[in-house]
C-alpha positions in Angstrom: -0.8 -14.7 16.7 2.2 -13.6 19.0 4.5 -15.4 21.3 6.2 -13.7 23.9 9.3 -16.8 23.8 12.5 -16.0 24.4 14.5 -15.2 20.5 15.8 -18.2 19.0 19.2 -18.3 17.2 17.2 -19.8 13.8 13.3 -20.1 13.1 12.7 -22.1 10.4 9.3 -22.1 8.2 7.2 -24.8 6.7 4.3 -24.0 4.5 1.5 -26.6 4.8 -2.1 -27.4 3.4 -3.8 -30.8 3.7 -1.3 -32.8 1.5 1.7 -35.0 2.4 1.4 -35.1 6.2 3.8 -38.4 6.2 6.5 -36.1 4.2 6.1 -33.1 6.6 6.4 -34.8 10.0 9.5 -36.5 8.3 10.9 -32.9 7.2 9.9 -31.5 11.0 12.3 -34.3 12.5 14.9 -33.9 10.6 15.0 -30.0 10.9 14.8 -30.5 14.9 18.3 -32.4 14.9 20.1 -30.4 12.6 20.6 -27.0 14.9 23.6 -28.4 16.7 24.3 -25.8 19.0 22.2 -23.5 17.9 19.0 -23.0 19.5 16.2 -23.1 16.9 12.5 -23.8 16.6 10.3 -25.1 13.5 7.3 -23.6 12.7 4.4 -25.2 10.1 2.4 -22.6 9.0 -1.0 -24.6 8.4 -2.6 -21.8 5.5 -6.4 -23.4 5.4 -6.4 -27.2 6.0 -9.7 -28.8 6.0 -9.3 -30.7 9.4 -6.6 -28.9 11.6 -6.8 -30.0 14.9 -5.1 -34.0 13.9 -2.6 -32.5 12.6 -1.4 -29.5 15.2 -1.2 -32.3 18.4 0.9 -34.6 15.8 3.5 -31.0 15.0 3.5 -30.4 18.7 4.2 -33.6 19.7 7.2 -33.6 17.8 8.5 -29.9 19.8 7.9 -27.5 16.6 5.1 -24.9 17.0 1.8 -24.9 15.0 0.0 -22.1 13.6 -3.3 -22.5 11.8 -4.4 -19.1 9.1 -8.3 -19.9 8.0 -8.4 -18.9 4.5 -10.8 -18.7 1.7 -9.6 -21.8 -0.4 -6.6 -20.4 -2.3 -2.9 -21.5 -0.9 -0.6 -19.1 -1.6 2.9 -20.3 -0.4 4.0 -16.7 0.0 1.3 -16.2 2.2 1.5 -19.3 4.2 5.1 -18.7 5.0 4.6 -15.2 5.9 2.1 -16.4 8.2 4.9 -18.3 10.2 7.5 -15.5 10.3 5.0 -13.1 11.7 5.2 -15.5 15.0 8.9 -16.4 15.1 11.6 -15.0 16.9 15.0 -16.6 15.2 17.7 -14.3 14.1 18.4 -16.0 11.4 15.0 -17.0 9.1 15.1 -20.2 6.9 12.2 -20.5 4.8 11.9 -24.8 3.2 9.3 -26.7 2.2 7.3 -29.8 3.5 9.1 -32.5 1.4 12.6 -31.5 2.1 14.9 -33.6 4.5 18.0 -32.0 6.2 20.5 -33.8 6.9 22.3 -33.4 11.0 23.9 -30.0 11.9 22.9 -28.9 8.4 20.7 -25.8 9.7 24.0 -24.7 11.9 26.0 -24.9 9.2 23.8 -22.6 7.2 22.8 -20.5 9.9 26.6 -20.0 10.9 27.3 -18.3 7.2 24.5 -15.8 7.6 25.3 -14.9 10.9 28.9 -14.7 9.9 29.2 -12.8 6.3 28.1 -9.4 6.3 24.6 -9.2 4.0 24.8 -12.7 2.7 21.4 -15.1 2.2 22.4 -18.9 1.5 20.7 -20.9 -0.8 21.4 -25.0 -0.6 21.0 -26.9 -3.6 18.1 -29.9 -3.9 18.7 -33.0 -4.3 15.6 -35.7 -5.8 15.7 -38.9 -4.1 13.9 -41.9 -6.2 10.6 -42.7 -6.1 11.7 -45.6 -4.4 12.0 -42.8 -1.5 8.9 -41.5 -0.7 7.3 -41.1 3.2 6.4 -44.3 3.4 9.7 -45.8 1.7 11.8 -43.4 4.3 9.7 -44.9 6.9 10.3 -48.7 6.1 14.2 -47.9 5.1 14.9 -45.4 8.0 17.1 -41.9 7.3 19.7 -43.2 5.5 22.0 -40.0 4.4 24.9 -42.2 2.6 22.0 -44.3 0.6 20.5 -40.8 0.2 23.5 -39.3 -1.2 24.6 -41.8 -3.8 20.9 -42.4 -5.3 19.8 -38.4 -4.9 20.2 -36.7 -8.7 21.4 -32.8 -8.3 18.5 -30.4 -9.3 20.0 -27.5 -11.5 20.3 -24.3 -9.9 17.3 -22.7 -12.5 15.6 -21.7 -9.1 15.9 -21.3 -5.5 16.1 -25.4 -4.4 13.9 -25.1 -2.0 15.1 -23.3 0.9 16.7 -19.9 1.5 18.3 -18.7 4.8 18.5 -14.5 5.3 19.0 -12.3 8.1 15.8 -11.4 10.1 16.6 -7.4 9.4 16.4 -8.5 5.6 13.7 -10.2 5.7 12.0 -7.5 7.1 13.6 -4.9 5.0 11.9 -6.1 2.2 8.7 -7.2 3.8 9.2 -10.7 3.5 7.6 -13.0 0.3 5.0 -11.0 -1.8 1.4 -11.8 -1.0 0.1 -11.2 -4.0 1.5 -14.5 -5.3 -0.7 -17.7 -5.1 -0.7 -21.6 -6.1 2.9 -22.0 -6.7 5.5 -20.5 -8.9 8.3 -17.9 -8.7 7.9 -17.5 -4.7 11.5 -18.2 -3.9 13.2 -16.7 -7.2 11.8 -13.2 -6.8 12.8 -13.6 -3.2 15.9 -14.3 -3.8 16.3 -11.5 -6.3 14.9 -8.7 -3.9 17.4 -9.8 -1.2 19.7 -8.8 -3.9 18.6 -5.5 -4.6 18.5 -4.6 -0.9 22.2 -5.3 -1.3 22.9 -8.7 0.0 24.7 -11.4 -1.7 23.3 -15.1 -2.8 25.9 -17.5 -1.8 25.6 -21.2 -2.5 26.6 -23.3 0.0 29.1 -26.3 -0.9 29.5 -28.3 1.8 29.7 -32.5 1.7 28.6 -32.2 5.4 25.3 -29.7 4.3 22.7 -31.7 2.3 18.9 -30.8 1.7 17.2 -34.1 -0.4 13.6 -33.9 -2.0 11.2 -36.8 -1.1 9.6 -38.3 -4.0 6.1 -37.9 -4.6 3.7 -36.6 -7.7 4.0 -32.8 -8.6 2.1 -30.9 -7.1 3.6 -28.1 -9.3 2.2 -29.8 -12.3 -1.0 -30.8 -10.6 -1.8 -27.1 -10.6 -0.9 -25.9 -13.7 -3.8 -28.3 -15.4 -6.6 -25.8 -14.0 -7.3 -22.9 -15.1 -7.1 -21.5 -11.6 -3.5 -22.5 -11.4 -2.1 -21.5 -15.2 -3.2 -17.7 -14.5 -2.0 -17.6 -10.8 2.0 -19.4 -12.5 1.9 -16.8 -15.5 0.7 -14.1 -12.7 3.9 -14.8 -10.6 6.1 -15.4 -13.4 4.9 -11.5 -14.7 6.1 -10.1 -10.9 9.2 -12.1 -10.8 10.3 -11.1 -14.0 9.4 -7.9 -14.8 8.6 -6.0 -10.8 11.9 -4.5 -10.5 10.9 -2.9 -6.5 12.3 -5.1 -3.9 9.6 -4.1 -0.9 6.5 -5.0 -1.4 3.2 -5.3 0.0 2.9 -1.5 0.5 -0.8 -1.5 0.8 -1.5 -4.1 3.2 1.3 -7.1 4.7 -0.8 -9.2 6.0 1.3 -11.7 7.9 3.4 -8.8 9.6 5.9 -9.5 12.2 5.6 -7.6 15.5 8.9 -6.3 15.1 8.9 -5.0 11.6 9.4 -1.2 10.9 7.0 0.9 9.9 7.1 1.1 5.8 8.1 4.9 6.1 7.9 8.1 8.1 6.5 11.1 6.6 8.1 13.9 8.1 6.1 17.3 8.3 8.0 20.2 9.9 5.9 22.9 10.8 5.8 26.7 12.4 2.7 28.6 12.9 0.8 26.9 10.4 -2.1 25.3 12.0 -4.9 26.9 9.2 -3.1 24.5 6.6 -1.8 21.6 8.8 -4.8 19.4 8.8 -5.0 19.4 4.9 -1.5 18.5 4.8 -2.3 15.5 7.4 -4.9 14.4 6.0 -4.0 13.9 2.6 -1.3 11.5 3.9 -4.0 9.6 6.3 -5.8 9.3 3.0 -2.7 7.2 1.3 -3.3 4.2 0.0 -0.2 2.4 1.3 -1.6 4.3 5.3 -2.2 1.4 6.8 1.7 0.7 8.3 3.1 4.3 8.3 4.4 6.8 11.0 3.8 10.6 10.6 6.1 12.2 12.3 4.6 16.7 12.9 8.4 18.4 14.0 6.7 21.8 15.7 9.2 24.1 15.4 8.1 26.5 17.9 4.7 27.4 16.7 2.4 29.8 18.8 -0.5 29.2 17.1 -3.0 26.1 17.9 -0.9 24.0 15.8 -0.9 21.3 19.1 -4.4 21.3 19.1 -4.8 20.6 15.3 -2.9 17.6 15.4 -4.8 16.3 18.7 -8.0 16.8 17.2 -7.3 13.7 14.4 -6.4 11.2 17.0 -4.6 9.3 15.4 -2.0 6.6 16.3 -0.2 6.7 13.2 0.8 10.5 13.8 4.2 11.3 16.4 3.6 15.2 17.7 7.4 16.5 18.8 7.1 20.3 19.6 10.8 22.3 20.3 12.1 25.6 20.3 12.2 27.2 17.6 15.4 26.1 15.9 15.2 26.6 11.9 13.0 24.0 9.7 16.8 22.4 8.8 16.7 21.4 12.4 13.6 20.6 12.5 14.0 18.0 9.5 17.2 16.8 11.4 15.3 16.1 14.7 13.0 13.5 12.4 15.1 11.7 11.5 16.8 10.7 15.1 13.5 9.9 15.8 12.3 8.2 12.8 11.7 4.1 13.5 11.6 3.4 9.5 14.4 2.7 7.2 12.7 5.5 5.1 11.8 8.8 5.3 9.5 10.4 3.1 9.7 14.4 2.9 6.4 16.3 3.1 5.4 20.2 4.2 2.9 21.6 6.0 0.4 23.5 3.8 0.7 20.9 0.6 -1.2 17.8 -0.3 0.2 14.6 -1.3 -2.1 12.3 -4.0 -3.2 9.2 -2.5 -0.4 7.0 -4.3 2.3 9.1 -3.5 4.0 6.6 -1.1 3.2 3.7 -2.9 4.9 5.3 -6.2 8.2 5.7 -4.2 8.5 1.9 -3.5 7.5 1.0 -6.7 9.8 2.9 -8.7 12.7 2.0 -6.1 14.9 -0.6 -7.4 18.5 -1.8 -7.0 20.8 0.9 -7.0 18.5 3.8 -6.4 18.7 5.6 -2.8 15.4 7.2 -3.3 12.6 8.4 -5.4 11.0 11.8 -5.9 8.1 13.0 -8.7 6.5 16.0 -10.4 3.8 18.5 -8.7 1.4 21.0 -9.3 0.9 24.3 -8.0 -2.5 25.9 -7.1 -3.8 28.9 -6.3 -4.9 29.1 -2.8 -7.2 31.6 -3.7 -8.7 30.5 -6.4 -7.9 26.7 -6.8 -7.0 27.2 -10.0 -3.8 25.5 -11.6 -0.3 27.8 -12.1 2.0 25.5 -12.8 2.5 21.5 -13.6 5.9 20.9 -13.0 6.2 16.8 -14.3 9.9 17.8 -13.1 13.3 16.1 -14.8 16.6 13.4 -14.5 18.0 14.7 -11.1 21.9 14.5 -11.4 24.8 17.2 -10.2 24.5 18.5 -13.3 20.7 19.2 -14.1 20.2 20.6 -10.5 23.2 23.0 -11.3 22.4 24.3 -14.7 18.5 23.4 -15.1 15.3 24.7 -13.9 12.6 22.5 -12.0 14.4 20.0 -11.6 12.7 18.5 -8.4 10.9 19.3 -5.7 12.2 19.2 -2.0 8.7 17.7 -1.0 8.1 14.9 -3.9 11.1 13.3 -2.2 11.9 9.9 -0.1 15.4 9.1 1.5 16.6 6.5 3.3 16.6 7.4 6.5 20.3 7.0 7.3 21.3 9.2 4.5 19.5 12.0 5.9 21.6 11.1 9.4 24.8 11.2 7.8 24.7 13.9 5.3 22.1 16.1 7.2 20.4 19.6 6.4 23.1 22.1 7.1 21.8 24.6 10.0 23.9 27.0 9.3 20.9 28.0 6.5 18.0 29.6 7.6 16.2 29.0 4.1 17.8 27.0 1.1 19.0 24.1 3.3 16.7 21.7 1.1 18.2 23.0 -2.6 21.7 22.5 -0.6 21.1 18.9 0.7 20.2 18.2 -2.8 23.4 19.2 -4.3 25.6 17.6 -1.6 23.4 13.9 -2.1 24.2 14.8 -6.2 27.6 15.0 -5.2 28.1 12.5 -3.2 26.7 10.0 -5.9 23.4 9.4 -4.3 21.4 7.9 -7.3 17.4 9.1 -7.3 14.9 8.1 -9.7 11.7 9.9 -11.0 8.5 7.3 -10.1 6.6 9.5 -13.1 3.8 10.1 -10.8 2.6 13.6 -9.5 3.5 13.5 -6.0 2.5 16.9 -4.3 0.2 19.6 -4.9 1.7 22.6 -3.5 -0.1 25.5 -2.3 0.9 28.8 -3.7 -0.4 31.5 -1.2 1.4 34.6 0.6 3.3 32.5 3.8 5.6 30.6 2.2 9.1 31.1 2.9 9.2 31.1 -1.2 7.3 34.5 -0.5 8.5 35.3 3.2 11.9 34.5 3.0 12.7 35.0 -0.7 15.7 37.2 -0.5 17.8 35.1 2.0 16.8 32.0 0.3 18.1 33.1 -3.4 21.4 34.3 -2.2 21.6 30.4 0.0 21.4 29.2 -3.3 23.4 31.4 -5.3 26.1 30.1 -2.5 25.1 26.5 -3.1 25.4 26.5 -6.7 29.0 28.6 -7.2 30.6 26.0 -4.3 29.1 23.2 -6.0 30.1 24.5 -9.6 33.9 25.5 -8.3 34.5 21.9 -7.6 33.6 21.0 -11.1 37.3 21.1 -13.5 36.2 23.8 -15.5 36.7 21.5 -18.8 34.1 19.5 -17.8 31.7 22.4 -17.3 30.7 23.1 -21.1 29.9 19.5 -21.8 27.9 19.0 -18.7 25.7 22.4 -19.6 25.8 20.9 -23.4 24.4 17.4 -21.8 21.6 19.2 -19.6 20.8 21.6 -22.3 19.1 18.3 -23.7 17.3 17.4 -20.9 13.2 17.2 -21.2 10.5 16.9 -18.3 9.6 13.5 -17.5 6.1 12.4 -18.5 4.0 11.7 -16.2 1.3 9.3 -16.0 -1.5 10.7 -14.4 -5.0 9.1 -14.8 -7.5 12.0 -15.0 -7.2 15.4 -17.2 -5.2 17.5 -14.5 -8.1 19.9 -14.0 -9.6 16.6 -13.0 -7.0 15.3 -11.2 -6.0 18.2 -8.4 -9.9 18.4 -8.5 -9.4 15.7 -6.2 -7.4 17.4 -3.5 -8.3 20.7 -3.3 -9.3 22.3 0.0 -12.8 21.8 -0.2 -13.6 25.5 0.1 -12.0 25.7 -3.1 -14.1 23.1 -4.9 -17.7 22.2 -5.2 -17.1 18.3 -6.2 -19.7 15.7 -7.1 -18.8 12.2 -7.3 -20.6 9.3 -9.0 -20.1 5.7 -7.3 -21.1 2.9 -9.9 -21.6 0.0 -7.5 -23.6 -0.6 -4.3 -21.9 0.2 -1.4 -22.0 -1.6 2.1 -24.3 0.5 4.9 -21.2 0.6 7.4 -19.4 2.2 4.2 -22.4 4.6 3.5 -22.9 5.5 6.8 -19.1 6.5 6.8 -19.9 8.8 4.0 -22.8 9.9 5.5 -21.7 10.6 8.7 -19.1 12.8 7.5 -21.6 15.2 5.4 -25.6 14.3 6.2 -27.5 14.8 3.4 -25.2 14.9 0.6 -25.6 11.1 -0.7 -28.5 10.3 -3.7 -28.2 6.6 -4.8 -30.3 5.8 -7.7 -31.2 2.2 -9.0 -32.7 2.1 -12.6 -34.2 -1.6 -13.8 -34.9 -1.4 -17.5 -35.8 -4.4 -19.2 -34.0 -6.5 -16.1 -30.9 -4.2 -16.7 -29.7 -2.7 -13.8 -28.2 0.8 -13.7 -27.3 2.0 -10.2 -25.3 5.3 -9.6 -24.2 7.3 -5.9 -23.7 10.5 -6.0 -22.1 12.5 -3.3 -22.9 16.7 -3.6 -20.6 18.6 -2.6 -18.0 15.4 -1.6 -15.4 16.7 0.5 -11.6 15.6 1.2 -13.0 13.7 4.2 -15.4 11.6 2.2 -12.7 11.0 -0.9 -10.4 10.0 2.0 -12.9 7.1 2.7 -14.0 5.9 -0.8 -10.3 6.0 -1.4 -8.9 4.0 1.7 -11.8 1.5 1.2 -10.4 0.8 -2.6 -14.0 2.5 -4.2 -13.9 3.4 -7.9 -15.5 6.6 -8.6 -15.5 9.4 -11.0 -16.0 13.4 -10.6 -18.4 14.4 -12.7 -20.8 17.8 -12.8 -22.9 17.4 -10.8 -26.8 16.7 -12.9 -28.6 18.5 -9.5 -29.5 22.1 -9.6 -29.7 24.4 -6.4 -33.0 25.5 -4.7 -35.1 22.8 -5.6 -35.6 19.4 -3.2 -32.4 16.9 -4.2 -35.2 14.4 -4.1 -37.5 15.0 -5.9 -34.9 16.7 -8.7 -34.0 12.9 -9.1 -37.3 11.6 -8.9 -38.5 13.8 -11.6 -35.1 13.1 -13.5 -35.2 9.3 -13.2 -38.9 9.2 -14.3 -37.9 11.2 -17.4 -35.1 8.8 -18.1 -37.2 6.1 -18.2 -40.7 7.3 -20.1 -37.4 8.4 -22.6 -35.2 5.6 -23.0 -38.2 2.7 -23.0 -41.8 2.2 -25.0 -43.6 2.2 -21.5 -46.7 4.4 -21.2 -46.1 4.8 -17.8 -44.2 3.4 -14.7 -43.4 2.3 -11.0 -41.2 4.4 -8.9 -40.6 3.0 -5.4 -38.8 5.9 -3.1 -37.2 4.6 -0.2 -36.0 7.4 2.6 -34.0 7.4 5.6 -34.1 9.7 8.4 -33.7 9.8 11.9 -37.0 12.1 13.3 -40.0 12.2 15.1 -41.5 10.3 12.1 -39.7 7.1 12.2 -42.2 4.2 10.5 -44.7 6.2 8.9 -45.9 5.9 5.6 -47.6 8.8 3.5 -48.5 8.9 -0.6 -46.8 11.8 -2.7 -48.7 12.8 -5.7 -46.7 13.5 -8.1 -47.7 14.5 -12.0 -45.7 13.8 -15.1 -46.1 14.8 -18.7 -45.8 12.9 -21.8 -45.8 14.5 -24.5 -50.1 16.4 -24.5 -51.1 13.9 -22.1 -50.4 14.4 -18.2 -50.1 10.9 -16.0 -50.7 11.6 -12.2 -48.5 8.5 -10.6 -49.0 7.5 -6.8 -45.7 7.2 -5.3 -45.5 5.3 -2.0 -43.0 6.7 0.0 -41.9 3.8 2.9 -40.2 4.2 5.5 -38.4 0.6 5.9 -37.0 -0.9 9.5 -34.0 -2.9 8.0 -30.7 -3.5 8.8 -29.4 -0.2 7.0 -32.3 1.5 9.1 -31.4 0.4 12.5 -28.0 1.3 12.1 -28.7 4.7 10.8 -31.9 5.0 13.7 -29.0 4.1 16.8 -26.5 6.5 15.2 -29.0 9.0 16.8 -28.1 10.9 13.3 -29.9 14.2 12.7 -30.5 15.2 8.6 -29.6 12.1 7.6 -31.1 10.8 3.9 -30.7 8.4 1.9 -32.8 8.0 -1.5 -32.9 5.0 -3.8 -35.4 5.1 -6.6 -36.4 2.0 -9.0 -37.8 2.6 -12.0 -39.5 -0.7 -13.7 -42.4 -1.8 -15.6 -45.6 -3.1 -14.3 -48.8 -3.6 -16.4 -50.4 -3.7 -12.8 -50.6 0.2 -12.4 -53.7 1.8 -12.5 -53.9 5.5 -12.3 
């Protein structure tokens, strides 16, 4: 939902579902007289109430703004209140709770802080009124604040108190509350504790005039925690709060975005006359996990090849195509980032592959203090695709990028964004300008932290300025390094090469065996993959798969004694087709591939499923049903295949019917118009029935 409204000073957010109505039209009033002169608006965020419509004209009657999110069951206060920040338009977000009562001007007063103290979020203490003051006891008894204050008991300050006020760039910063919480639990705490590690201080506000009181009713809190349902989803938030050091979350997927929020990064390709290796580059970062809410920004330095056309052929929003004159790739990487719209700017090149968590694994592993995040990588042959190098990569500091080897790659990196505006490549350097940013962030105390993760897989082949350019960039840094080491008091020298002398790769965590794992992202005329899928997938997801490479997808369905087996496998799966299992969360394993060349794929896994079963079960014989898609002349037709199978001496001639079904799979595939398209599921049970 979007509103097009003029901004508000203040939006403040009320998560709501089905309970307490009394208590929240109570809360709405009193929020609506305490702006002052501030202009402010309310906003319940209704996340799944049984019967909406009641309760929207009763919120709009009042003058706050309703906004209804259909869910399936599960409140998640994180989510509800994202939900109402995704439509507000207040400079100033306060984020309280449908049993809260504020007293007049209080929301000024709070609002007049944040917008006042440089990266501040206030945080007003509860206070529990008596059960003598519930909705309908306010109701009878009317708002009285001085009865209020001298019956109210102060709730320690153990959590958040029930309201937090932040600055709307902060809130977006860190991508507002984390959607992965649900029930209750930990929402405002771990809040509270990101805001920090963006930077901003938690002040308390003490004012007599500034009160925030708690109607009485049951717990809900401890209502929830009874089911089973509600202990796990606690003890789940309690785990993020406590132990999630990140501070922006929901990287994947933010549901309840704002139309204003940045993107979560840009990843910033500079390129020249590379256009044969540009689209595995791009692609590998479409394919990230955390895509969905990203900017890739293509810098063409001045190519003459079709690099243009390259990028225009993907079509793709997400990409930002900026071609200049040819200036230097330092430039280049300049250029992005005065045109970069994302407080972070993650550093790729143009013939390398990034591993579909690479962005995710920067976020994850950025906490308070850290400027940015960088990883290990592997280098492959380009001819071969097999492995040189792994290079897990170490502890970056002044001293390790001085006197050590592989320390980090340029590429594994992400910045914030501003520090690549004020410190900048130096243009001056025609090669060597990344090694020399590096130095000057060491030196200028910029703190970066390994994720562990792999986070490029680097193409070794005869254009890289490592090969091109070698000469000019070995003596840029030989320069680097004696300027850098010169400013180091030469007493400090021997203990620093003494310190570094110590240092040891990081270790990585990497799922697969690393044959395996860049297996994965290899060109795909480098690699002959085969992937087994162990679950059913949707037709519009096969069809995906399908589309991409006709012919290449088996599924097989075994039923042995009402045991169900079922295996996909994709020959010949290509970066394309990972690209989709991955970006649509599928599990899957490569494995070699049980299919031999020159013989029919079909009836290779006819023959081997029929094998499998008159193997693994005490059956003298058995049913197999092959069901085949393909768009031809032949749609509908039915024909018998005879095939013959031997058991030990004796030979069993089985009748297999092949059909040729018209459902809902089918008609998709039939009004793709697709040519070579199969699809082959085989089920293998027992039937006393047969007759042969």
């Amino acid at each position: 939902m979007e509103r097009a409204e003029k901004k508000n000073d203040i939006s403040v957010v009320i998560g709501f579902k089905d309970w307490g109505v009394e208590r929240l039209l109570l809360s709405v009033k009193s929020i609506l007289k305490s702006f002052g002169n501030l202009k402010g608006e309310v906003i319940v965020s209704d996340y799944g109430s049984e019967h909406p419509g009641l309760l929207q004209a009763q919120i709009e009657d009042l003058g706050a703004i309703y906004v209804y999110t259909s869910t399936n069951g599960t409140w998640s206060r994180s989510r509800a209140l994202n939900a109402g920040f995704a439509v507000s338009t207040g400079s100033v977000l306060i984020s309280t709770d449908a049993d809260m009562l504020f007293t007049p001007n209080a929301i000024e007063t709070i609002s007049n802080v944040v917008l006042g103290t440089a990266r501040t979020a206030v945080v007003l203490q509860c206070r529990d009124l008596p059960q003598k003051y519930d909705a309908e006891g306010i109701n009878k008894f009317g708002m009285d604040w001085e009865s209020f204050e001298s019956v109210s008991t102060l709730r320690p300050r153990w959590g958040m108190g029930g309201m937090m006020a932040v600055r709307r760039e902060d809130f977006l910063g860190i991508r507002g509350f984390d959607e992965r919480m649900e029930i209750y639990g930990g929402e405002d705490m771990d809040f509270a504790y990101r805001i920090q590690r963006l930077g901003s201080r938690i002040h308390w506000i003490e004012d007599r005039n500034v009160r925030m009181f708690h109607m009485w009713h049951a717990s809900s809190r401890n209502a929830a925690a009874e089911t089973a349902e509600g202990k796990t989803a606690i003890e789940t938030n309690r785990e993020i709060t406590m132990n999630d050091k990140s501070f922006i979350r929901n990287t994947r997927h933010w549901e309840h975005k704002p139309a204003d929020a940045l993107p979560l990064a840009s990843i910033v390709i500079s390129t020249y006359n590379r256009a044969n290796y540009l689209s595995d580059s791009l692609n590998s970062v479409l394919a990230q996990n955390a895509s969905e809410d990203i900017e890739i920004i293509v810098v063409d330095d001045g190519s003459t090849d079709n690099t243009e056309e390259v990028v225009s052929s993907l079509n793709d929003s997400r990409i930002r195509y900026f071609k200049r004159e040819k200036s230097g790739i330092a430039a280049a990487r300049n250029f992005a980032a005065t045109v970069s719209r994302s407080r972070y700017t993650v550093i790729h090149d143009d013939d390398d592959m990034m591993p579909i968590d690479r962005v995710e694994s920067h976020f994850k592993a950025l906490d308070g203090g850290t400027a940015g995040t960088y990883g290990g990588w592997i280098d492959f042959s380009d001819e071969t695709g097999e492995i040189v190098t792994v290079n897990p990569g170490k502890d970056a500091s002044l001293g390790a990028l001085l006197f050590s080897g592989k320390v980090l790659a340029h590429a594994t990196l992400m910045l914030p964004t501003s520090v690549i505006k004020s410190v900048g490549y130096d243009e001056l350097l025609r090669s060597g300008s990344d090694y020399n940013l590096a130095i000057r962030l060491a030196r200028a105390g910029i703190r970066l932290k390994h994720t562990g993760n792999i986070h490029l897989i680097r193409r070794l082949h005869s254009q890289q300025v490592t090969t091109q350019d070698s000469v000019i960039q070995k003596a840029s840094a030989r320069l680097t390094t004696t300027l850098a080491i010169d400013s180091i008091p030469l007493s400090n020298q021997a203990t620093i090469r003494q310190n570094v002398a110590k240092l040891r790769p990081v270790e990585l965590t990497v799922r697969d065996d690393l044959a395996t794992y860049v297996r994965r992202y290899l060109p795909d005329h480098l690699v002959d993959r085969c992937i087994r899928i162990g679950k059913i997938l949707s037709a519009e997801l096969f069809l995906q798969l399908s589309r991409e490479k006709p012919s290449s997808c088996i599924s097989i369905k075994r039923i042995d004694n009402k045991l169900e087996d079922y295996s996909l496998y994709v020959l010949g799966a290509s970066l394309e087709q990972i690209r989709i299992l991955e970006a649509n969360s599928v599990d899957f394993e490569l494995v070699d591939s049980p299919f031999v060349p020159g013989r029919s794929l079909l009836e290779q896994v006819m023959d081997s499923e029929i094998d499998h079963y008159l193997t693994n079960s005490e059956a003298e014989l058995c049913i197999v049903r092959r069901f085949e898609y393909a768009v031809d002349d032949e749609l509908g037709a039915e024909s018998d295949v005879l095939m013959q199978v031997k058991t030990g001496e004796e030979q069993i001639n089985l009748v297999i019917k092949v059909i040729l079904d018209s459902d809902e799979l089918f008609d998709q595939i039939s009004s793709q118009n697709l040519n070579a398209l199969t699809r082959a599921e085989l089920y293998v049970s027992k039937s006393s029935k047969f007759k042969f």
